[in-house]
N, C-alpha and C positions, 0 to 999 in steps of 0.2 A: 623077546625075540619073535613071539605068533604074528607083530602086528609087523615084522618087516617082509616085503614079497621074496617068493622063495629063493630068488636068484640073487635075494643080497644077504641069506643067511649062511653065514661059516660051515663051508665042506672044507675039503683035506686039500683044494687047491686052493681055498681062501679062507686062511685061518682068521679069527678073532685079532687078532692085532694087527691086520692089511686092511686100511681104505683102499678101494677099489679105484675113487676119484682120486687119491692122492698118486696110486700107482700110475694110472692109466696117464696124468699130465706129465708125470715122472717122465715115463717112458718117450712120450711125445716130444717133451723140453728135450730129453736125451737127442733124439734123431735129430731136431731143429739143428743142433749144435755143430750132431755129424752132417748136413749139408752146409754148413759154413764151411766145412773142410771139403770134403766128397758132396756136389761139387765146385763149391762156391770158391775156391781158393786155387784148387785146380784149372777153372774156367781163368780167373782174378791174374793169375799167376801165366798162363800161356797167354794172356793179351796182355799183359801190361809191359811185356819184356821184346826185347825185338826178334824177328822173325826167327833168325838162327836159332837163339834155346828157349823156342817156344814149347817146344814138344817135352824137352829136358826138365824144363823150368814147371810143367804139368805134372812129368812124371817123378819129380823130388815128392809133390804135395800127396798124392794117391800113394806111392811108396810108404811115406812117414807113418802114413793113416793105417794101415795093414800090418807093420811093422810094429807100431806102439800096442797097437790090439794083440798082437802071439805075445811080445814080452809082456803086456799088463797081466793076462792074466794066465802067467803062468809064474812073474815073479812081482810087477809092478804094485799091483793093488794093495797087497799084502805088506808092503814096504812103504808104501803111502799113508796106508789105515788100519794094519792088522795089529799083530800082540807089542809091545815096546819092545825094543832089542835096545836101541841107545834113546838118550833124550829129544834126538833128532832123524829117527829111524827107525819103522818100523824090521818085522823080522822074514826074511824072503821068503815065500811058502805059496803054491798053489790056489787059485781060487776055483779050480774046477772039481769040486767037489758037491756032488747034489745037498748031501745036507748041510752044507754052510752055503750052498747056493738061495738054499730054501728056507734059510732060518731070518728072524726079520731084522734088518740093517743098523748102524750104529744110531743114524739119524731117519728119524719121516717112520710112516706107516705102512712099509713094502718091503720086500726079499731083497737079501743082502746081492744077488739079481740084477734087480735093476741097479742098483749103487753103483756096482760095479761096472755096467753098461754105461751109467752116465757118467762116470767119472773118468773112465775110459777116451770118451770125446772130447773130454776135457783136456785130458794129456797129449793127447793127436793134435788138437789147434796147435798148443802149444812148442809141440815140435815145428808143425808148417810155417806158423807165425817165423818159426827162428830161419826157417827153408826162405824167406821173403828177404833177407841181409844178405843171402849169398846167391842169389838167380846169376845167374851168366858168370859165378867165380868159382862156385866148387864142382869137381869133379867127381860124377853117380855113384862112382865106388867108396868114394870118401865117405860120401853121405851114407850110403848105406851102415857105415860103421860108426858113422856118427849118434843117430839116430837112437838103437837101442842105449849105447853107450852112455849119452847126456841123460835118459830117461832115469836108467838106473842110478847114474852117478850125482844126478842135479837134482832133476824133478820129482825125485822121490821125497829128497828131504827139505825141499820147500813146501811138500804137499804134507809132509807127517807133521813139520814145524807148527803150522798155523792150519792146518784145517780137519789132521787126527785132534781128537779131545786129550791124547797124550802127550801132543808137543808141547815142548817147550816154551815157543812162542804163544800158541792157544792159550797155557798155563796163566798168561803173565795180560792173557788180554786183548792179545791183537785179534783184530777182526777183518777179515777178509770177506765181502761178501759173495763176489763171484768172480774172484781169479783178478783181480786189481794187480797186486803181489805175486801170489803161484803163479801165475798165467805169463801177464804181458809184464812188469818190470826182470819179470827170471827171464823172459825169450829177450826182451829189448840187449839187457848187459848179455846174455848168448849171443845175439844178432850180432852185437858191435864189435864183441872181444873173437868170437868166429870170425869176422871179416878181417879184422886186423893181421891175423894171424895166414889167413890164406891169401891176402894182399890184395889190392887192388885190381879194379877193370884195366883193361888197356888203354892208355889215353885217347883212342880214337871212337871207344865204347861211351868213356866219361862226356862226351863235349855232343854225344846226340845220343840221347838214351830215349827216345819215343818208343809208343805201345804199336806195339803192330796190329791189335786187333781192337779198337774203342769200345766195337758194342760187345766183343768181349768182356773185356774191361769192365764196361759198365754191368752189363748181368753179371758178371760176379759179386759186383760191389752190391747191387742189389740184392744178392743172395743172403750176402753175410749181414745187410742191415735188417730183413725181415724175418730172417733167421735164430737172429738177437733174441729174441722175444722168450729162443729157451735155455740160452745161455744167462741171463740176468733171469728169468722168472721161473727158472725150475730151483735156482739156489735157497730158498724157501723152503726147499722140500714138501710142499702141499701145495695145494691146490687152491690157496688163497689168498685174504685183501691185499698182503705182501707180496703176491705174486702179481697181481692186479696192478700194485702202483710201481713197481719195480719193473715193469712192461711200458706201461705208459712214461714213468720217467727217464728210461732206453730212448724212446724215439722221441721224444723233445728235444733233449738232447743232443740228439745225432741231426736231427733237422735244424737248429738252432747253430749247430757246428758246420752245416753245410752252408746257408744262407751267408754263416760269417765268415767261410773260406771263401765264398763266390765275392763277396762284397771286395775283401782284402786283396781279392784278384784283379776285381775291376780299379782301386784307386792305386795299386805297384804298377800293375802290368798293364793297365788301360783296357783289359779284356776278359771276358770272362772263360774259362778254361773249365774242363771235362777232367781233367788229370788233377789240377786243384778243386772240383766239388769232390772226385770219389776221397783224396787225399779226407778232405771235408768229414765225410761219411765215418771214415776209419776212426778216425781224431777223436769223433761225437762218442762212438760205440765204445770206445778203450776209457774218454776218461770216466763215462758214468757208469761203468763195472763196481767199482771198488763200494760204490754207495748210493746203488740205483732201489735198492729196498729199506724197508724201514726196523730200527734196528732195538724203536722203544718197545 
């Protein structure tokens, strides 16, 4: 220990089993993730929708985000990743607790702290993402009740399935690397099966649905592409070459998906379209989640 300087030797705020690098990207990939929500989806979401609920359509996204944070962690996280209660569920409990705050995480080398912090951001997209199927159909108070309701009742047990080391699904081998599965195919079948059910736009909504704000629009899309970097490259949990190529293979990706939305625009449509690259953007970023790291 003599030959490490004194500010990376273990006191009582940094015990021997905390990398300090592993935390500190921890921490950082975490926030990346919360401005793809707060405010990249917020921004994304008041310009892509028309003037009318543009303010509403803002205020679903920052809602969710606030909302998913009181219930994670006072019952979410714990349901996600704490003791087994079923094969598919953890058991609802608190995570505001110092010394389980302070003790070191299931996975990585940091406090169960951060864990809870980034995974937390995780479950927030995932509500907004489902908030993006219903813009201009559900009504605020709905949602409001929606929101904790699906977390507890959905997202918990796709999160304990395959990405607790007690699920079921884990058990048997599936691999998720960064919300493939938990994330966007749970929000997609929410999106569809929620829209179904609160019904359609009004036919005069359906036949011109233009963004009222483009450069809206586009700084959000922006937000959420650059943002990536800690949604795919904190799932590693450290601070390394996995995190490296799982960053880099995000944004190939997502540029390779924009180039081939604008192409596929120019020989349909004769033109090329702003609403078709961010479409582009979104596409890139979702499909190389599931397997943007390396997994030998």
């Amino acid at each position: 220990m003599s030959q490490f300087p004194k500010n990376l030797l273990p006191d009582e705020a940094s015990p021997e089993w905390m990398n300090k690098g592993d935390n500190a990207w921890q921490l950082t990939a975490a926030t990346f993730v919360g401005l793809q929500s707060v405010p990249g989806l917020v921004i994304l979401y008041g310009g892509i929708v028309k003037k009318k609920w543009a303010v509403n359509s803002a205020f679903m996204a920052l809602y969710a985000f606030a909302s998913v944070l009181v219930c994670w962690v006072t019952w979410g996280y714990r349901m996600s990743f704490g003791d087994k209660m079923l094969p598919f569920l953890g058991t609802p409990n608190t995570t505001l607790d110092q010394k389980f705050l302070l003790e070191k995480a299931f996975l990585g080398s940091f406090p169960n702290a951060t864990m809870v912090y980034f995974q937390f951001v995780f479950a927030a997209i995932t509500l907004i993402l489902i908030a993006g199927a219903l813009l201009g159909r559900m009504n605020f108070y709905a949602w409001m009740m929606f929101v904790p309701l699906w977390l507890t009742f959905s997202y918990t047990i796709s999160a304990f399935s395959i990405w607790c080391p007690d699920g079921w699904l884990a058990k048997m081998g599936i691999v998720d690397f960064a919300g493939g599965y938990v994330i966007h195919v749970s929000a997609g079948i929410a999106g569809f099966t929620t829209a179904y059910w609160v019904g359609p736009r009004s036919l005069r909504d359906r036949e011109a649905f233009s963004p009222n704000n483009i450069m809206s629009m586009l700084t959000g899309a922006g937000l959420l592409w650059m943002a990536w970097s800690g949604f795919n490259g904190g799932a590693p949990f450290s601070a390394s070459s996995d995190s490296s190529l799982a960053i880099l293979n995000t944004h190939i990706c997502t540029a390779v998906s924009l180039i081939t939305w604008l192409n596929l625009d120019i020989i349909f449509f004769k033109k090329p379209t702003v609403f078709g690259v961010t479409q582009g953007i979104i596409t890139g970023l979702v499909c190389i989640t599931p397997a943007a790291g390396n997994f030998t």
